[in-house]
C-alpha positions as CSV (number, residue, x, y, z in Angstrom):
1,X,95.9,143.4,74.9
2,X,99.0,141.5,72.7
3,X,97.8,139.2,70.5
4,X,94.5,140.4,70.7
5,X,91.8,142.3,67.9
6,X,89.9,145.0,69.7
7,X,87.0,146.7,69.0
8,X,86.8,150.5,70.1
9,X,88.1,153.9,69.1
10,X,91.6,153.8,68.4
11,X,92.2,156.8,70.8
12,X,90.7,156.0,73.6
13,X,92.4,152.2,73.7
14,X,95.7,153.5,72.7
15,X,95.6,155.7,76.0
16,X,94.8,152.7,78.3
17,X,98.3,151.1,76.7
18,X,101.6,152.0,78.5
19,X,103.4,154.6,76.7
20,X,106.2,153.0,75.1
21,X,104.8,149.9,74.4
22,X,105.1,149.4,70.4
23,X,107.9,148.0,68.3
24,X,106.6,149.6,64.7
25,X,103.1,150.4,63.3
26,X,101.7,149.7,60.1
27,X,98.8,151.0,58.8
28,X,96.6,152.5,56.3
29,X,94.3,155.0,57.4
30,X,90.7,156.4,56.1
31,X,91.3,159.9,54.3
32,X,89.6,162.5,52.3
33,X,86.3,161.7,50.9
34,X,86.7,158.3,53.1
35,X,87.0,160.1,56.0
36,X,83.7,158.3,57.9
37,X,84.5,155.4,58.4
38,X,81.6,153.3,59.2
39,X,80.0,156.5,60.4
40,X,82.9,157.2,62.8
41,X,84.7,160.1,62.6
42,X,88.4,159.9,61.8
43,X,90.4,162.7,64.5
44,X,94.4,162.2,62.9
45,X,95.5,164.9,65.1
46,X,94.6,162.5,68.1
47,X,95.9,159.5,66.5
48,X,98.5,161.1,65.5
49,X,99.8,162.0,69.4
50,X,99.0,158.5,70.8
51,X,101.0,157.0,68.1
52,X,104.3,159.1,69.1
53,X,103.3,158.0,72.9
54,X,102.9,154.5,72.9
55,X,105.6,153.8,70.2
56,X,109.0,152.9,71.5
57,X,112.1,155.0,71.3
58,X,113.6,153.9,68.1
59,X,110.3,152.6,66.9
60,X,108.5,152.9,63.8
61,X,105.1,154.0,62.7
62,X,104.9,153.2,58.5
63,X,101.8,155.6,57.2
64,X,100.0,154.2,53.5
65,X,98.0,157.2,52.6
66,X,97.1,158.8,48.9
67,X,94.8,161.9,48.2
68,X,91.7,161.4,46.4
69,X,91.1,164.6,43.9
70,X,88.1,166.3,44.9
71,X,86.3,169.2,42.4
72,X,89.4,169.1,40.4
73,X,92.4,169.3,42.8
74,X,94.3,166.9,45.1
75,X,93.7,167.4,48.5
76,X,97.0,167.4,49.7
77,X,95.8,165.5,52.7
78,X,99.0,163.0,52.6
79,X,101.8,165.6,53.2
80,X,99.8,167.6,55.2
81,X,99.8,164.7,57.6
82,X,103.6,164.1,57.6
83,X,104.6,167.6,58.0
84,X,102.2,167.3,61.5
85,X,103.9,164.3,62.7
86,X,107.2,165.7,62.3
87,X,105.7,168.9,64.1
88,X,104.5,166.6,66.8
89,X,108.1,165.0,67.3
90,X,108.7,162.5,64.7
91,X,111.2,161.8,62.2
92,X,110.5,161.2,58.6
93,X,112.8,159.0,58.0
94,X,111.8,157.8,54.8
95,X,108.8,159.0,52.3
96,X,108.6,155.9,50.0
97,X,106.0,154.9,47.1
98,X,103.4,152.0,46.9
99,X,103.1,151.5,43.3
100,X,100.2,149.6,42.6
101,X,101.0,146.8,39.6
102,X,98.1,147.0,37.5
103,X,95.0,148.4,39.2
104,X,91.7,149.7,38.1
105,X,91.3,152.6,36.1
106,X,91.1,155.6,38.8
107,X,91.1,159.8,37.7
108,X,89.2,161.7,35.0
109,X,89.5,162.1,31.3
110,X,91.6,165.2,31.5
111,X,94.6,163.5,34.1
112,X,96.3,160.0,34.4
113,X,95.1,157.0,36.6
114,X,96.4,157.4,40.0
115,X,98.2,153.9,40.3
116,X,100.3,154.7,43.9
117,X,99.9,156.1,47.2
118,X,102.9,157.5,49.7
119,X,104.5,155.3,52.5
120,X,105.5,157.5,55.1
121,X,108.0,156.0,57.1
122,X,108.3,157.9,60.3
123,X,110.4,157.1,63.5
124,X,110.6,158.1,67.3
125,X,114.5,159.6,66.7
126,X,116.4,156.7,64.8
127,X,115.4,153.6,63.8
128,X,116.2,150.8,66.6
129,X,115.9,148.1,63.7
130,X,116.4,147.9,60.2
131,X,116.6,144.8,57.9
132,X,116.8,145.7,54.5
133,X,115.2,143.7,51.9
134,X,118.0,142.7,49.2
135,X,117.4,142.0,45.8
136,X,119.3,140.9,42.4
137,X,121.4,143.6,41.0
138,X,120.2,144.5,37.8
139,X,123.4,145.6,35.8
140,X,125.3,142.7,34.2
141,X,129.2,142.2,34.5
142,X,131.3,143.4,32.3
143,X,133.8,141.0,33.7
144,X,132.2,138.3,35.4
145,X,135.3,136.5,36.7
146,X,136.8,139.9,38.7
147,X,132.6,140.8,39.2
148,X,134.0,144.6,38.2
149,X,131.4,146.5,36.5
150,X,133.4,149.2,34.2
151,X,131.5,152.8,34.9
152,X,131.9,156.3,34.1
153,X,132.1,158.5,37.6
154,X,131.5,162.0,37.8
155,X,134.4,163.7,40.0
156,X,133.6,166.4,42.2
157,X,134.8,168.9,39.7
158,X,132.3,167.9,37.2
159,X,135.1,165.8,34.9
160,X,134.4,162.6,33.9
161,X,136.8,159.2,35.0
162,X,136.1,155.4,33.8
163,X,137.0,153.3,36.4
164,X,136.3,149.7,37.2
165,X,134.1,149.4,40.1
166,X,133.3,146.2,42.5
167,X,130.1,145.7,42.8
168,X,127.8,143.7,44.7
169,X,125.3,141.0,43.0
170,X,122.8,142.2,45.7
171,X,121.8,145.8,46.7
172,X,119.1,147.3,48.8
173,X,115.7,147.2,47.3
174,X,114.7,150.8,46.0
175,X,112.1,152.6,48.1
176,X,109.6,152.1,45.0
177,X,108.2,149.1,45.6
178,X,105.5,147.7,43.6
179,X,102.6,145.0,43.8
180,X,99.9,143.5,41.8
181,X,96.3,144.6,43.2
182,X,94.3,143.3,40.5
183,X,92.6,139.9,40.4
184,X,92.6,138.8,44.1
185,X,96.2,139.5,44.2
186,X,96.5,141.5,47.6
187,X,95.5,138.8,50.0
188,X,95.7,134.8,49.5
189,X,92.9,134.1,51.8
190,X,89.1,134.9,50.8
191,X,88.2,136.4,54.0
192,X,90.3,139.4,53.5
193,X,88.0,140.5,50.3
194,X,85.2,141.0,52.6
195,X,86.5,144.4,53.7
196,X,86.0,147.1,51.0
197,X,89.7,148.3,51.1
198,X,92.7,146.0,51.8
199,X,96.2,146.5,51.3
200,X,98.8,143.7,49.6
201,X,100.0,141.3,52.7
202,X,103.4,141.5,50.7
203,X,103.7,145.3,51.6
204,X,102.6,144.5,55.3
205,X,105.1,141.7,55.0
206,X,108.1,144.2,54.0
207,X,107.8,146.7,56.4
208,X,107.3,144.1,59.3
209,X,110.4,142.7,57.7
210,X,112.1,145.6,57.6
211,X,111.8,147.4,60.8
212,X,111.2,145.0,63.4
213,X,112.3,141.8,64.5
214,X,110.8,138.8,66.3
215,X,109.3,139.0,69.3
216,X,108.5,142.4,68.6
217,X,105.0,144.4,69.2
218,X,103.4,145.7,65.9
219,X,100.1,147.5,66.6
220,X,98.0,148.6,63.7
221,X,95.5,151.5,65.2
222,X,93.0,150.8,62.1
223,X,93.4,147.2,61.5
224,X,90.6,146.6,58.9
225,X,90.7,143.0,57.7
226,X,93.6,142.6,60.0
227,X,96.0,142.4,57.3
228,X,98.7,143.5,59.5
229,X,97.9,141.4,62.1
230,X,98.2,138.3,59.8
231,X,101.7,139.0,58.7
232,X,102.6,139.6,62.0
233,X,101.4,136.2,62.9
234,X,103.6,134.7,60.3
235,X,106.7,136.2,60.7
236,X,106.8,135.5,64.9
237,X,105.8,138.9,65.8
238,X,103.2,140.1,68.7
239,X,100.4,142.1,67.5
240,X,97.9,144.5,68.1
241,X,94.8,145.1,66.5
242,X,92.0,147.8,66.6
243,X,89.1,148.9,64.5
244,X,85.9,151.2,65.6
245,X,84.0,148.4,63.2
246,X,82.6,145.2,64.9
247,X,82.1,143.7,61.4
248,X,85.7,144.7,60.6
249,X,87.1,143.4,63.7
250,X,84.9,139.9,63.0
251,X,86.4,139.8,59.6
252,X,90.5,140.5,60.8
253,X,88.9,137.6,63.9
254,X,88.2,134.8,61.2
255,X,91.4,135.8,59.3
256,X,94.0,135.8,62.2
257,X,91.9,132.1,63.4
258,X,92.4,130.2,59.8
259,X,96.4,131.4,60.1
260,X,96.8,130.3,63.5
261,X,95.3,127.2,62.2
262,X,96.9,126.7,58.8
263,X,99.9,127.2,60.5
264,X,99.5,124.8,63.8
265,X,100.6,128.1,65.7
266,X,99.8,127.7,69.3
267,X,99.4,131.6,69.7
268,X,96.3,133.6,70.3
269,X,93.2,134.4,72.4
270,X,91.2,135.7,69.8
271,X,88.3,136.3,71.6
């Protein structure tokens, strides 16, 4: 089943998997006024428990979700699917924000465009891996030969002390993160545009980056285009695939052949 796009209900292929068989997950599930998917019904609650089976101790499942607003109010749906995987035995180890960088005008007259949607990042007790993405420091030196950076620090009894701190010129990168979704921006291939709702390879990218490492099994449940798949593919990691939709699962097919062959990969049975 590694290295492989199967069609079927999620559920019923995740139970013929051994149970801790899956490095980290990645996906973005069908919600709310989504919630048939292709005329299939989506059950969380049973996704939900096969997840926390087959994923490894230490392993991570990464949940993109939003709430669509429905006769005036937000569903809610989004944290009250957290709150049941921590019920169910995970840890949420991290509840960060997809910010999408420009996207179509969505919400009524009376609210503001939604423009992001939660990243739940959840774990089978701690994280096994974590490699975290650096980026520039955005404050200049004050003194760029010592690198101090000259800061006013609160104390513990509420007083204020300047003192000259040493900084780093990288930091972790902020649990906001942000990409363009306009214009053809989320996937570089085509292919991926014939699926009605894709997510940015770049955010796929950075949580395969950022809580597994090489080798490792990455298993999106609801695979779509198979964007997940794809990064996998480039950064040396084993996938799994699945999607109730033949056309869906012909769609991530064709995408995961062209990378195997733009990259001269010897890799995958597709089939």
């Amino acid at each position: 089943m590694v290295n492989e796009i199967v069609c079927g209900n999620c559920i019923e292929v995740m139970e013929a998997m051994e149970a801790d068989s899956v490095d980290l997950v990645v996906t973005s599930p069908p919600y709310d006024n989504l919630r048939t998917y292709k005329g299939y019904d989506f059950d969380f609650e049973g996704i939900a428990q096969e997840l926390l089976r087959v994923i490894k101790p230490g392993g991570v499942v990464v949940w993109v979700v939003g709430d669509a607003t429905i006769k005036g109010t937000e569903t809610g749906s989004s944290f009250r699917q957290a709150l049941h995987f921590k019920e169910i035995g995970f840890n949420l180890h991290d509840t960060m924000i997809y910010h999408k960088d420009n996207p179509p005008p969505v919400g009524g007259s009376n609210r503001y465009y939604q423009s992001f949607e939660y990243m739940f990042v959840l774990s089978k007790g701690k994280p096994k891996t974590f490699n975290p993405i650096v980026v520039p420091r955005r404050n200049k030196w004050n003194d760029k030969r010592t690198k101090r950076f000259r800061a006013v620090v609160r104390e513990a009894d509420g007083t204020f002390t300047k003192k000259e701190v040493h900084v780093k010129e990288e930091v972790k990168k902020q649990n906001l993160w942000k990409y363009v979704v306009s214009g053809g921006s989320s996937a570089k291939d085509r292919i991926a545009y014939k699926h009605p709702a894709i997510f940015p390879e770049k955010l796929a990218e950075d949580h395969i980056l950022s809580w597994s490492n090489e080798g490792d099994v990455v298993l999106d449940p609801m695979c779509g285009s198979g964007t997940t798949c794809k990064m996998s593919v480039l950064n040396k990691r084993k996938f799994i695939g699945i999607d109730i939709s033949e056309e869906y699962c012909e769609i991530a097919r064709e995408r995961l052949s062209e990378t195997v062959e733009g990259t001269g990969a010897e890799l995958f049975d597709l089939s």
